[in-house]
C-alpha positions in Angstrom: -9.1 -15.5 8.4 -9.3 -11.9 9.4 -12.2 -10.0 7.5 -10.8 -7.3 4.8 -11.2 -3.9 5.3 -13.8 -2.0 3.5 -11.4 -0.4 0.3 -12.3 3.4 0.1 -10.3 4.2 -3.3 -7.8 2.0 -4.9 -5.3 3.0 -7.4 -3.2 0.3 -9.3 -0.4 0.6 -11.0 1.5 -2.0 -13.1 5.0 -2.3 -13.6 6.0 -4.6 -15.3 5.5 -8.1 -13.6 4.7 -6.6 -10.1 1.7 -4.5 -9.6 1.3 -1.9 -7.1 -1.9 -1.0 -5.4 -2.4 2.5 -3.1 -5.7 2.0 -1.3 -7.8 3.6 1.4 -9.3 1.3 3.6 -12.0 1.4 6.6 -11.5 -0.3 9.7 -14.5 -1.4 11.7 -14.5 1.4 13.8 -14.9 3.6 10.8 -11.1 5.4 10.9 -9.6 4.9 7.1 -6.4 4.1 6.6 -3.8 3.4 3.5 -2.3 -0.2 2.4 0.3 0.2 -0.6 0.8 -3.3 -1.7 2.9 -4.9 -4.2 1.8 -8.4 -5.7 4.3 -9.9 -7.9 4.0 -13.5 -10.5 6.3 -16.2 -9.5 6.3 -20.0 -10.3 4.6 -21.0 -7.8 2.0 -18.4 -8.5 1.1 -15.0 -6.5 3.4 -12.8 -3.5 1.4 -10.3 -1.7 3.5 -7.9 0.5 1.4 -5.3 2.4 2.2 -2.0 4.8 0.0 0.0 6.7 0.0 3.7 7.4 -2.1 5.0 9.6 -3.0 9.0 8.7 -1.1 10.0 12.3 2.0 9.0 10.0 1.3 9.6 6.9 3.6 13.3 6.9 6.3 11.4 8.3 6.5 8.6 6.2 5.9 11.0 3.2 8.6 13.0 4.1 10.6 10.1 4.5 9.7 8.6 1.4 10.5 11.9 -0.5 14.4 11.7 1.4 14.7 8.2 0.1 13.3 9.7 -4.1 15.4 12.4 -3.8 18.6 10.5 -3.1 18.0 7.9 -6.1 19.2 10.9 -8.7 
């Protein structure tokens, strides 16, 4: 099993039966990084779905993220 990342910050946020979490994370060569995660219940107990953005991208896939917001309205 791969050893976790060291969590900078962490913000959770619960919505209803998934939870979100928005954290900052060190990798072993000391360059942070943010996972947004959701974790939802089911039956058979726990889903954990992770991505990875890495701060080269993290204006683009802002950007992109505000596109997608913007376009729910």
């Amino acid at each position: 099993r791969k050893q976790q990342s060291n969590i900078v910050y962490s913000k959770r946020i619960k919505a209803g039966k998934r939870v979100y979490f928005f954290d900052i994370r060190e990798d072993s060569k000391g360059q942070n990084f943010i996972c947004i995660s959701e974790s939802r219940k089911t039956n058979e107990g726990f889903i954990k779905q992770t991505i990875v953005i890495y701060p080269e991208d993290i204006e683009k896939f802002y950007k992109a993220f505000e596109e997608v917001k913007n376009s729910l309205k």
